[in-house]
C-alpha positions as YAML, in Angstrom:
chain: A
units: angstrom
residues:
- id: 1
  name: UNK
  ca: [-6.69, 20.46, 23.90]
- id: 2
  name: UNK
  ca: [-6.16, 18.00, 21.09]
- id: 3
  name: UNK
  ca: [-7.53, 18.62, 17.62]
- id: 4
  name: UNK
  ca: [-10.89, 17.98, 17.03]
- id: 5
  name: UNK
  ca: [-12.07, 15.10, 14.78]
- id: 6
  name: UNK
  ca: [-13.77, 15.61, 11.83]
- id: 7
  name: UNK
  ca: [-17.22, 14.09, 11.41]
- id: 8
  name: UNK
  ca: [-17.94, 10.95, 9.66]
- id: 9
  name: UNK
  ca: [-20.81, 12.22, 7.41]
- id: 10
  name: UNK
  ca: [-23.02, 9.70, 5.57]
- id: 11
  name: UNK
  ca: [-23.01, 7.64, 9.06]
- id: 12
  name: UNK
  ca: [-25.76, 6.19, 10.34]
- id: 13
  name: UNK
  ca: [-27.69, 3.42, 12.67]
- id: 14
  name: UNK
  ca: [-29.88, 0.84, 10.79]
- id: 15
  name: UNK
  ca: [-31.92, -0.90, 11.68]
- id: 16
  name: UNK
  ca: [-31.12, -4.98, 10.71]
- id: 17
  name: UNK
  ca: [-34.67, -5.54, 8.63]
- id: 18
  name: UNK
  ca: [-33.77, -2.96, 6.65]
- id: 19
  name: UNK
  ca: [-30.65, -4.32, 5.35]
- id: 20
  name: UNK
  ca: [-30.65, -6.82, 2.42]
- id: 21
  name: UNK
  ca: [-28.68, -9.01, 0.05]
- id: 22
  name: UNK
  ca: [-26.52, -10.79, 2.36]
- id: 23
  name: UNK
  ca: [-28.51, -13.67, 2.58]
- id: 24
  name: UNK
  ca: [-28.04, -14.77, -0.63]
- id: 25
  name: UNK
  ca: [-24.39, -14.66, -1.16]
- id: 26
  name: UNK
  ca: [-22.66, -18.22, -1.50]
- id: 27
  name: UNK
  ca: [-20.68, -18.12, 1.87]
- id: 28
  name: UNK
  ca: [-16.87, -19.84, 0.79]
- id: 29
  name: UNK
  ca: [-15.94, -23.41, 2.68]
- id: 30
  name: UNK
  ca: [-14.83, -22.02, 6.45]
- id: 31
  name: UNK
  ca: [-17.04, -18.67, 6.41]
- id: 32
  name: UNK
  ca: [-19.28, -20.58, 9.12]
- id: 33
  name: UNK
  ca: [-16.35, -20.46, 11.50]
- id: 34
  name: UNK
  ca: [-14.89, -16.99, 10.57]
- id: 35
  name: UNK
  ca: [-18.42, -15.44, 11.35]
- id: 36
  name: UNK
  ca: [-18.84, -17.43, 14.31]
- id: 37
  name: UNK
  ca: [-15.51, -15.73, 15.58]
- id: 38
  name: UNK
  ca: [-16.12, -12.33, 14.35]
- id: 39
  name: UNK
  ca: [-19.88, -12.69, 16.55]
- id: 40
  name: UNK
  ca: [-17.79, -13.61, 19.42]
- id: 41
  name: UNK
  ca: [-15.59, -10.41, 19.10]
- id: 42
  name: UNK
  ca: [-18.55, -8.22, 18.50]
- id: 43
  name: UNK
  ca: [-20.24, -9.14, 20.89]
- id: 44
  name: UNK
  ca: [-17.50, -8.37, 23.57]
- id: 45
  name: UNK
  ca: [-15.84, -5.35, 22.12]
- id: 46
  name: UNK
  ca: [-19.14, -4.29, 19.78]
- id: 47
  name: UNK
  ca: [-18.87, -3.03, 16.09]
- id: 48
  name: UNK
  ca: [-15.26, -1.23, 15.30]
- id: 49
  name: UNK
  ca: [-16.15, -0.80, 12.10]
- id: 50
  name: UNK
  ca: [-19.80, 0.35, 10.48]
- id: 51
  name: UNK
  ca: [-20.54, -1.50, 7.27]
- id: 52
  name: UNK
  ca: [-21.24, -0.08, 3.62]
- id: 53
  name: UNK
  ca: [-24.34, 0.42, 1.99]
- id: 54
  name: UNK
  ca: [-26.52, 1.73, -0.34]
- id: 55
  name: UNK
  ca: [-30.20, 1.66, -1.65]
- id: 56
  name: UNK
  ca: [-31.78, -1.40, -2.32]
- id: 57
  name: UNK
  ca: [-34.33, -2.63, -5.54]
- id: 58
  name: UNK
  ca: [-36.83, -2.53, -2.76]
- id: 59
  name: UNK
  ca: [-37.94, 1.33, -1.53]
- id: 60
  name: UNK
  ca: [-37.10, 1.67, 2.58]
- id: 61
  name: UNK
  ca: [-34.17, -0.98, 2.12]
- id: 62
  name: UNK
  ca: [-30.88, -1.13, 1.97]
- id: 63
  name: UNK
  ca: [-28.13, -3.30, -0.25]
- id: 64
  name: UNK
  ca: [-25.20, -4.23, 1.45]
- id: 65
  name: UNK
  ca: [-21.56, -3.19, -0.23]
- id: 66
  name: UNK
  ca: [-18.78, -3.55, 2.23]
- id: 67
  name: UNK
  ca: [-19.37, -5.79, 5.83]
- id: 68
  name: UNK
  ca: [-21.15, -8.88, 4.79]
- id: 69
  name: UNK
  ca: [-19.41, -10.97, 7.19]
- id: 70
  name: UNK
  ca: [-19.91, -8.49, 10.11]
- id: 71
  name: UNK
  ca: [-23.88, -8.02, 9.83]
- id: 72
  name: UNK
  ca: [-24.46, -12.13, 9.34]
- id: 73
  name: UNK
  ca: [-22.46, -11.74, 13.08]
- id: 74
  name: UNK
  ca: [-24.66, -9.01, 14.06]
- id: 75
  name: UNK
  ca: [-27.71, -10.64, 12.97]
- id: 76
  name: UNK
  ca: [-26.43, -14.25, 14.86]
- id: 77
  name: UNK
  ca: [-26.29, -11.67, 18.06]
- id: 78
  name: UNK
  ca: [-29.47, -11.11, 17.87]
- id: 79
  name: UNK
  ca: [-29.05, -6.94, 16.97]
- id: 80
  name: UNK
  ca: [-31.28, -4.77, 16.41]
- id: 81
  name: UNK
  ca: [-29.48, -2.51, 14.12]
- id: 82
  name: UNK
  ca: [-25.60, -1.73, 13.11]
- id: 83
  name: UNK
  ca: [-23.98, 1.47, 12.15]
- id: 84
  name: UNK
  ca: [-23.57, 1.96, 8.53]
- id: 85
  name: UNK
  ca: [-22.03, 4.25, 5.72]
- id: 86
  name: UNK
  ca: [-25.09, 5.12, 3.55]
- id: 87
  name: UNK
  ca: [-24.07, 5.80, -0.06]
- id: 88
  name: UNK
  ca: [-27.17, 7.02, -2.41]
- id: 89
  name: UNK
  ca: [-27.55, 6.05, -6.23]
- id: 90
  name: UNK
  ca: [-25.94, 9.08, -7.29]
- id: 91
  name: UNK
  ca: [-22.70, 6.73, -6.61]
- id: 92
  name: UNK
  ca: [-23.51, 4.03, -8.34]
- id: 93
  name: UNK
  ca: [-20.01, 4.24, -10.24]
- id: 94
  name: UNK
  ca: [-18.19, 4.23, -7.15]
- id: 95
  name: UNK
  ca: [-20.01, 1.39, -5.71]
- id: 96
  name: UNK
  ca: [-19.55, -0.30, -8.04]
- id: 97
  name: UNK
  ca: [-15.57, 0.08, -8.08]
- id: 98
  name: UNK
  ca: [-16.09, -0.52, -4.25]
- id: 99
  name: UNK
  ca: [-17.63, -4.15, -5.15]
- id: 100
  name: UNK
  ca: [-14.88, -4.97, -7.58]
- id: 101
  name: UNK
  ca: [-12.47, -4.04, -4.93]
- id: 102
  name: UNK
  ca: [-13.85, -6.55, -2.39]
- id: 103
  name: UNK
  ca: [-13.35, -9.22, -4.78]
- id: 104
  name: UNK
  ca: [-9.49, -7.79, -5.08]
- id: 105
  name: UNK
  ca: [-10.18, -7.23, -8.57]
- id: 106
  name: UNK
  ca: [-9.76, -2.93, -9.15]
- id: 107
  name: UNK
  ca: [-7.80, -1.16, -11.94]
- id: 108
  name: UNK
  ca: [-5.43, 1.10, -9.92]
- id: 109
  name: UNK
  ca: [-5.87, 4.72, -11.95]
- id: 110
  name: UNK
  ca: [-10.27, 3.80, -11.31]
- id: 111
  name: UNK
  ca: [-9.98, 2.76, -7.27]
- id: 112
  name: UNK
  ca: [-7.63, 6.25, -7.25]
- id: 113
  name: UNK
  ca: [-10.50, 8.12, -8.74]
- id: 114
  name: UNK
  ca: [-13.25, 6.81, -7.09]
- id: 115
  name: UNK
  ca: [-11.52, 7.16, -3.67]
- id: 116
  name: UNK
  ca: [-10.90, 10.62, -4.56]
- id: 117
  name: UNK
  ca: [-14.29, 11.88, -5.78]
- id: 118
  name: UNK
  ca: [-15.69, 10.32, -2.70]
- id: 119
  name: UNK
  ca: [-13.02, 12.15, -0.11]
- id: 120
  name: UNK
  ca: [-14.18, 15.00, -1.62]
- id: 121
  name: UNK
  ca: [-17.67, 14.58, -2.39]
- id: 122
  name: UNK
  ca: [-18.68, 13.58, 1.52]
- id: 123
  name: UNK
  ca: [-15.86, 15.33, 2.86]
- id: 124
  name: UNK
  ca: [-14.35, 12.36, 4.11]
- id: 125
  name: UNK
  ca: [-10.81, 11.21, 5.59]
- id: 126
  name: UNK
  ca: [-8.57, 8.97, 4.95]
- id: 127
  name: UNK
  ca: [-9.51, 7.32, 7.34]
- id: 128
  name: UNK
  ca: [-13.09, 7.73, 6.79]
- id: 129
  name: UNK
  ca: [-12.05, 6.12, 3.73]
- id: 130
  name: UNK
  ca: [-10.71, 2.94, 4.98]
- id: 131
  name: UNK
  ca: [-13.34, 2.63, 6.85]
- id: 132
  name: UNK
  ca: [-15.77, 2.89, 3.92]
- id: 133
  name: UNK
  ca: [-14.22, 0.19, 1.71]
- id: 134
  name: UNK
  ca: [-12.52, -2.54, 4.51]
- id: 135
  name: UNK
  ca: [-9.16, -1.31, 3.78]
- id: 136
  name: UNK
  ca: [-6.62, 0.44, 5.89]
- id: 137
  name: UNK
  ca: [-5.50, 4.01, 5.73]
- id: 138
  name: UNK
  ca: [-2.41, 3.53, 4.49]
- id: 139
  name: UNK
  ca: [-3.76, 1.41, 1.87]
- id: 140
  name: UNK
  ca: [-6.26, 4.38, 0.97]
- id: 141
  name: UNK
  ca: [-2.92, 7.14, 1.07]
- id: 142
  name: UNK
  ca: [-0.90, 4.67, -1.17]
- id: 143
  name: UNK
  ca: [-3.46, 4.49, -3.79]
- id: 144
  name: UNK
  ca: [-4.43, 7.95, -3.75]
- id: 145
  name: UNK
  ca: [-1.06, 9.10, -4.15]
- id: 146
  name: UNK
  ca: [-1.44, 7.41, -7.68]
- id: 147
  name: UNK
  ca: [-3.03, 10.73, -8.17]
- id: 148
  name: UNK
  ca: [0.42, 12.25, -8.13]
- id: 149
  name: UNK
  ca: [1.28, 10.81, -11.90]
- id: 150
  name: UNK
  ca: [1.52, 13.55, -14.20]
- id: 151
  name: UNK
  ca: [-1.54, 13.16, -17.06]
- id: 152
  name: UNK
  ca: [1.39, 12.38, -20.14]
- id: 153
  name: UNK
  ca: [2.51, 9.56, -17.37]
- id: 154
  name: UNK
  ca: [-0.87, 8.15, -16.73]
- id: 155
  name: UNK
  ca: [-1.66, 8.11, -20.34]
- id: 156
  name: UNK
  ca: [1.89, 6.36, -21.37]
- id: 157
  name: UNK
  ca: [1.36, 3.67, -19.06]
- id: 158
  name: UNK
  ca: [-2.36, 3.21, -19.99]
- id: 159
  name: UNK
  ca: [-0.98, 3.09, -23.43]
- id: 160
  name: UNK
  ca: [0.93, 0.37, -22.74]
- id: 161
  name: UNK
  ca: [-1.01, -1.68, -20.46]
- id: 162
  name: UNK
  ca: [-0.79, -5.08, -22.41]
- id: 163
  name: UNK
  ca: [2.53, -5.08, -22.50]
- id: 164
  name: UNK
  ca: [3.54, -4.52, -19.15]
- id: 165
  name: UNK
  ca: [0.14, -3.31, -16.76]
- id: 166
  name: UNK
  ca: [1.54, -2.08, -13.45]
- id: 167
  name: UNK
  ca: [0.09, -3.00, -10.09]
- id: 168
  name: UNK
  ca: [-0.55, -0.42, -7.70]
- id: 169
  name: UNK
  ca: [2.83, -1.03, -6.00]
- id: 170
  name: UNK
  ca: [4.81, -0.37, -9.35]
- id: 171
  name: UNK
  ca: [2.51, 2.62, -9.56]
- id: 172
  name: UNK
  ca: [3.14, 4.16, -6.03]
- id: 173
  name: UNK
  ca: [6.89, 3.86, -6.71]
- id: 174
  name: UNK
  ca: [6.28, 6.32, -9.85]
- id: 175
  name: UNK
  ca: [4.18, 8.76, -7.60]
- id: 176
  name: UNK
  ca: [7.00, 9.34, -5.56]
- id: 177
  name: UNK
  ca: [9.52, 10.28, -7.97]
- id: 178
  name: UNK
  ca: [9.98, 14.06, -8.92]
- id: 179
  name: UNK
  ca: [7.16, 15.17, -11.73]
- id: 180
  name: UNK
  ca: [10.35, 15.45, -14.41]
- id: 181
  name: UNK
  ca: [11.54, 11.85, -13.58]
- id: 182
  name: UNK
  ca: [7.96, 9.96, -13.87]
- id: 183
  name: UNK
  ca: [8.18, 8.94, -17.46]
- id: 184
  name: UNK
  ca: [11.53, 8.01, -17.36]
- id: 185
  name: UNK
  ca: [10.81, 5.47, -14.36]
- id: 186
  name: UNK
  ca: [7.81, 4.25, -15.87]
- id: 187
  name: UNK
  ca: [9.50, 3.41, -19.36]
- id: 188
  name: UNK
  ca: [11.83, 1.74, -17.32]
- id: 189
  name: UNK
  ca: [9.59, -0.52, -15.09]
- id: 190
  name: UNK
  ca: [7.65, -1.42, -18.38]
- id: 191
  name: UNK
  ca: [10.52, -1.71, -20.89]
- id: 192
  name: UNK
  ca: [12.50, -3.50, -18.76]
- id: 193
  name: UNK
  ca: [9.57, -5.62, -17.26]
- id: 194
  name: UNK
  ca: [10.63, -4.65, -13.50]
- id: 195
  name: UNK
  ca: [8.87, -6.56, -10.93]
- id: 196
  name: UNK
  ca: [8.17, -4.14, -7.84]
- id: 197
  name: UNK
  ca: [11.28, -6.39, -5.62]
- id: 198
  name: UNK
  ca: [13.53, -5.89, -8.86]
- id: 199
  name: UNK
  ca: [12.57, -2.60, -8.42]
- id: 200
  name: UNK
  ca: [12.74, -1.28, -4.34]
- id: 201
  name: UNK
  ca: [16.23, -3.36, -4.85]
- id: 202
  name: UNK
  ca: [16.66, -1.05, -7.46]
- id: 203
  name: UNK
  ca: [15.95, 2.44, -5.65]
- id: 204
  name: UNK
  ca: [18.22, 0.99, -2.46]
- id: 205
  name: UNK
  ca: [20.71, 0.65, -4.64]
- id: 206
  name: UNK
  ca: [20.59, 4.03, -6.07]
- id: 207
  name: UNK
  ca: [19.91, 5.35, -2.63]
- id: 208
  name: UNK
  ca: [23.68, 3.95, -1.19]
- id: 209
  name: UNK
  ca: [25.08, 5.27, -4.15]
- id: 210
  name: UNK
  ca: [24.02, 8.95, -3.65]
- id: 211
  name: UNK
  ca: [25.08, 9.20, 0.33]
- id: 212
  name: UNK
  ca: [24.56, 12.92, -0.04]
- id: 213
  name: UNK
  ca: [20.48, 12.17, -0.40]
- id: 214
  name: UNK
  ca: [18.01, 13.06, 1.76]
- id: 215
  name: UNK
  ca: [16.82, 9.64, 3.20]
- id: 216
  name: UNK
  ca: [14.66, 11.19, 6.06]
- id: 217
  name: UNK
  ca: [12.38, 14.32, 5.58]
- id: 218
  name: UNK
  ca: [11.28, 16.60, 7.50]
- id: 219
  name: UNK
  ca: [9.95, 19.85, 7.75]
- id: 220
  name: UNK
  ca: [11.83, 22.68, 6.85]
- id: 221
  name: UNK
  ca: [11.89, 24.64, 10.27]
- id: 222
  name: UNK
  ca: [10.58, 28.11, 10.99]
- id: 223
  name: UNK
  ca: [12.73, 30.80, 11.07]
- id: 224
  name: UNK
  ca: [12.33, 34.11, 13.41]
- id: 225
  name: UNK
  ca: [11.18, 36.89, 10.65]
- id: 226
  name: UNK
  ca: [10.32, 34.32, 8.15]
- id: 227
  name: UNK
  ca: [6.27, 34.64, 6.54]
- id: 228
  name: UNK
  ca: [5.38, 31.15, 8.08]
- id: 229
  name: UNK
  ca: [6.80, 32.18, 11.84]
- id: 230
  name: UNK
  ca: [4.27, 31.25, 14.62]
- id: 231
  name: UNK
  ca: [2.32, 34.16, 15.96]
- id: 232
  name: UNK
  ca: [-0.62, 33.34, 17.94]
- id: 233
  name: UNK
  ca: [-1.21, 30.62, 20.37]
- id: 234
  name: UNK
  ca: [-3.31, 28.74, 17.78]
- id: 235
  name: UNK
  ca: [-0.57, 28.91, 15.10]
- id: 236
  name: UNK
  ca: [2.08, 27.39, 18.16]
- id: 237
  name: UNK
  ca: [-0.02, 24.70, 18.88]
- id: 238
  name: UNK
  ca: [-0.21, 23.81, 14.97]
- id: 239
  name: UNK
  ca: [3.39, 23.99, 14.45]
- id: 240
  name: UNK
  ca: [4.10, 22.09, 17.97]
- id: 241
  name: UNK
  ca: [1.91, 18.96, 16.50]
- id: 242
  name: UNK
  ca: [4.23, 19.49, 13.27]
- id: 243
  name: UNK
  ca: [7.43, 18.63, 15.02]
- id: 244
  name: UNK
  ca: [6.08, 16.03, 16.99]
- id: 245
  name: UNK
  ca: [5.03, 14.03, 13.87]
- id: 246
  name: UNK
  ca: [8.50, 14.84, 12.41]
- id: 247
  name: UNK
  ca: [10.10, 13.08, 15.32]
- id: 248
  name: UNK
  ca: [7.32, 10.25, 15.36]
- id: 249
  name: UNK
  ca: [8.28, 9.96, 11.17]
- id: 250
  name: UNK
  ca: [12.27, 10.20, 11.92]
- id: 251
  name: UNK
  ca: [11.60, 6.88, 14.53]
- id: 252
  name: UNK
  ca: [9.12, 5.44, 11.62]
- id: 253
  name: UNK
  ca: [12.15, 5.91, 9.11]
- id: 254
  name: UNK
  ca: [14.86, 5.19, 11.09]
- id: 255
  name: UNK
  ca: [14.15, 1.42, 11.76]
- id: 256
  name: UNK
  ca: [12.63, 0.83, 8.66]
- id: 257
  name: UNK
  ca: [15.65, 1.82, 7.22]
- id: 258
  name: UNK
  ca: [17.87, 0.13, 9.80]
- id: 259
  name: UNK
  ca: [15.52, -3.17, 9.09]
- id: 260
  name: UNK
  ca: [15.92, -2.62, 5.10]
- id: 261
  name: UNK
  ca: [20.04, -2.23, 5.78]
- id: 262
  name: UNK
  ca: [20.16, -4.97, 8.10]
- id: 263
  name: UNK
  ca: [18.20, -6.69, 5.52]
- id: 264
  name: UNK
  ca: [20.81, -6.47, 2.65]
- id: 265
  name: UNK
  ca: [23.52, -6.73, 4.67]
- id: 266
  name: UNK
  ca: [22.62, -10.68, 5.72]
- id: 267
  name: UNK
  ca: [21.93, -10.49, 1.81]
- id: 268
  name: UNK
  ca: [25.74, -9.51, 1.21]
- id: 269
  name: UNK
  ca: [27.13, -12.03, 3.97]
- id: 270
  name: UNK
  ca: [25.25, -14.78, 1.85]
- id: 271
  name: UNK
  ca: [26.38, -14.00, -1.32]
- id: 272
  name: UNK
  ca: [29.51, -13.53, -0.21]
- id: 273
  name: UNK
  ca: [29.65, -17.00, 1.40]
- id: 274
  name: UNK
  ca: [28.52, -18.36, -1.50]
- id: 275
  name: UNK
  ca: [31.13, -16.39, -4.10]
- id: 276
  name: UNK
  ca: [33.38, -18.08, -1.81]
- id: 277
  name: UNK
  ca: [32.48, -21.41, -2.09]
- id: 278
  name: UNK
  ca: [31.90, -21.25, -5.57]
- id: 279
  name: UNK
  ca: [35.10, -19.57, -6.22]
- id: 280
  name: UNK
  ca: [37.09, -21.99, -3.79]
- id: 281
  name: UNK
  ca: [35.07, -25.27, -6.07]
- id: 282
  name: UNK
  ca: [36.12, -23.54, -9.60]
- id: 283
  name: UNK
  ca: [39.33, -23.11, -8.21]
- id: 284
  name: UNK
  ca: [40.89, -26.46, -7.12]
- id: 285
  name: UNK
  ca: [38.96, -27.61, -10.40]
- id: 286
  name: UNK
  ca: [41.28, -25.53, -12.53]
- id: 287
  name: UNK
  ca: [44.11, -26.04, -10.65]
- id: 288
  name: UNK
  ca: [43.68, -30.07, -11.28]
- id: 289
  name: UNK
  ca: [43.31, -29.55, -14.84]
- id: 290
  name: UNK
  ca: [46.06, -27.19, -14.81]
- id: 291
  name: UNK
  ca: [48.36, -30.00, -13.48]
- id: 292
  name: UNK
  ca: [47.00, -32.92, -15.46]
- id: 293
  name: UNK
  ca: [47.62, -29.98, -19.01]
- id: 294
  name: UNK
  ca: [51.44, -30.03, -17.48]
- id: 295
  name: UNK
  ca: [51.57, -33.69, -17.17]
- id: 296
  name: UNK
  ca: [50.55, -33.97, -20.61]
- id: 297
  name: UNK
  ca: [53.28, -31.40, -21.88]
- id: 298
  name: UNK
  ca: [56.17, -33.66, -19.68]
- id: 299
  name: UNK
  ca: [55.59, -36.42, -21.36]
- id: 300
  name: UNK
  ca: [55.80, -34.83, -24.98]
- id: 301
  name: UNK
  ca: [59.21, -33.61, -24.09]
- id: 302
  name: UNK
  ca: [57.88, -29.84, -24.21]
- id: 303
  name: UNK
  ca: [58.70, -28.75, -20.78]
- id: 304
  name: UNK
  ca: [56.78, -26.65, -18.28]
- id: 305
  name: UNK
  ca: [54.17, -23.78, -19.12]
...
C-alpha cells in the first residue's frame, strides 16, 4: 500500500462568474497565441494545475492571484468553473509577496517567509506549494531552505545588501554550508563580489581537493539493537521507502556529478589546448628575438650569450 497523500486544503471548484480581475490586465504582444495553446491543452488533458485566488472588492467574488493565463483558456472553453486555491484576507501579506513573485520581482529572505507561514498555516506541501504560486517544487525547497541561515547570517547580509544583495542562488549555496561556516561564506561571496558560477566553480574546486569528502549522502543505516531499529511492520515499510529514495538520490547524484566532471574536464582539455598554443606563439616569438639579441652582440665583437 503506498503512502497516502496529504490533502490539498484551501481547494476548491469555482464557479467562472465568480472570478474577477483578469479581464482587465494588459495581455503582453503574443499572449493571444500562448492562451490559444494553453485552451487547446486544457481542453484535451483538462486543468493540471488549479489557479490562485482570493476575495475580491466585490462580496461573493473572487480576485485572481496566480493562473491568469489558464482561466482566460478556461473561459475561451466555454467552462463552467475551474478548481482554485482560495486564500482569505487574513493573507493579504502573502498575497501580496505571491503577486510580486509573478512579476519575478521577490526579495529572497520575504518569498522564504511567506512560503513558510503558508506551509504551515494551511498545512500545505511542498508541493502544495508550487502549486499555489506557479512554481515548481524544487523551486519552493530551494527557497525555503533559505530558512536554514543562522539569524547573525541573515542579518549580516541584510546589512550589507547595497553593496553586494545576493540572489536566491548565492543564498541557497550559504544554506547548505555547516551553521559555523555561514558567515564566513557569506563575507566571502559579498566581499569578494562572487557571482553564483564564480562560486559552484568555487565549491568544485574545493570539493576535488578534499577527496576524503562525502560527495553523496545517505542515510546512516540501522543497526540490530540500535534505538531507531525497525520493529513493526509499519516502521519496515517506512524505513524500506527510506532506502529506496537513497538509491533513487545516489542515481540523482551520480550523473549529476559525472555531468559536472565531464563538464570541467572538456573545460581542462580547452584550456589546455589553448596554454599550448599560446605557449607554442610566445615561444618561437622569444626565440626570434633571442637570435636577432645574438646577432646584434656578433657584430659588436662581444661574442655569444
Amino acid at each position: 500500500m503506498g503512502r497516502q497523500r496529504k490533502t490539498f486544503n484551501h481547494l476548491h471548484s469555482l464557479p467562472l462568474r465568480e472570478i474577477q480581475g483578469d479581464a482587465a490586465v494588459r495581455d503582453p504582444p503574443g499572449a493571444e497565441e500562448r492562451v490559444n495553446d494553453l485552451a487547446r491543452s486544457l481542453a484535451a488533458r483538462g486543468l493540471q494545475q488549479p489557479i490562485l485566488v482570493t476575495d475580491g472588492s466585490r462580496r461573493g467574488l473572487y480576485r485572481v492571484i496566480v493562473g491568469k493565463k489558464r482561466l482566460q483558456a478556461a473561459r475561451q472553453l466555454g467552462w463552467a468553473a475551474v478548481d482554485g486555491i482560495v486564500l482569505g484576507r487574513d493573507f493579504a501579506r502573502e498575497i501580496a509577496v505571491i503577486e510580486r513573485l509573478q512579476q519575478d520581482e521577490f526579495d529572497p529572505f520575504e518569498l522564504a517567509d511567506t512560503l513558510a507561514r503558508l506551509k504551515s498555516a494551511c498545512d500545505w506541501t511542498q508541493a502544495h506549494l508550487g502549486q499555489a504560486i506557479g512554481k515548481t517544487r524544487d523551486f519552493v525547497a530551494n527557497i525555503l531552505a533559505i530558512n536554514d541561515i543562522l539569524p547573525e547570517v541573515r542579518r549580516y547580509v541584510q546589512d550589507h545588501a547595497g553593496k553586494h544583495p545576493l540572489t536566491a542562488r548565492h543564498l541557497r549555496y550559504v544554506a547548505r554550508e555547516a551553521p559555523e561556516s555561514q558567515l564566513a561564506v557569506a563575507k566571502k561571496i559579498i566581499g569578494s563580489r562572487l557571482s553564483t558560477k564564480a562560486l559552484e566553480q568555487d565549491k568544485r574546486g574545493h570539493t576535488l581537493r578534499s577527496p576524503d569528502r562525502e560527495i553523496i549522502r545517505v542515510r546512516e543505516l540501522r543497526r540490530a539493537g540500535s534505538p531507531g531499529f525497525p520493529r513493526s511492520a509499519k516502521e519496515w515499510r517506512r524505513y524500506a521507502r527510506q532506502l529506496a529514495t537513497d538509491l533513487r538520490r545516489i542515481d540523482r547524484r551520480e550523473h549529476v556529478e559525472q555531468r559536472r566532471a565531464q563538464e570541467l574536464l572538456q573545460i581542462a582539455r580547452q584550456r589546455q589546448s589553448l596554454v599550448r598554443r599560446e605557449a607554442a606563439t610566445k615561444r618561437r616569438l622569444l626565440h626570434h628575438a633571442l637570435r636577432s639579441a645574438r646577432r646584434h652582440l656578433a657584430r659588436l665583437g662581444e661574442g655569444g650569450l
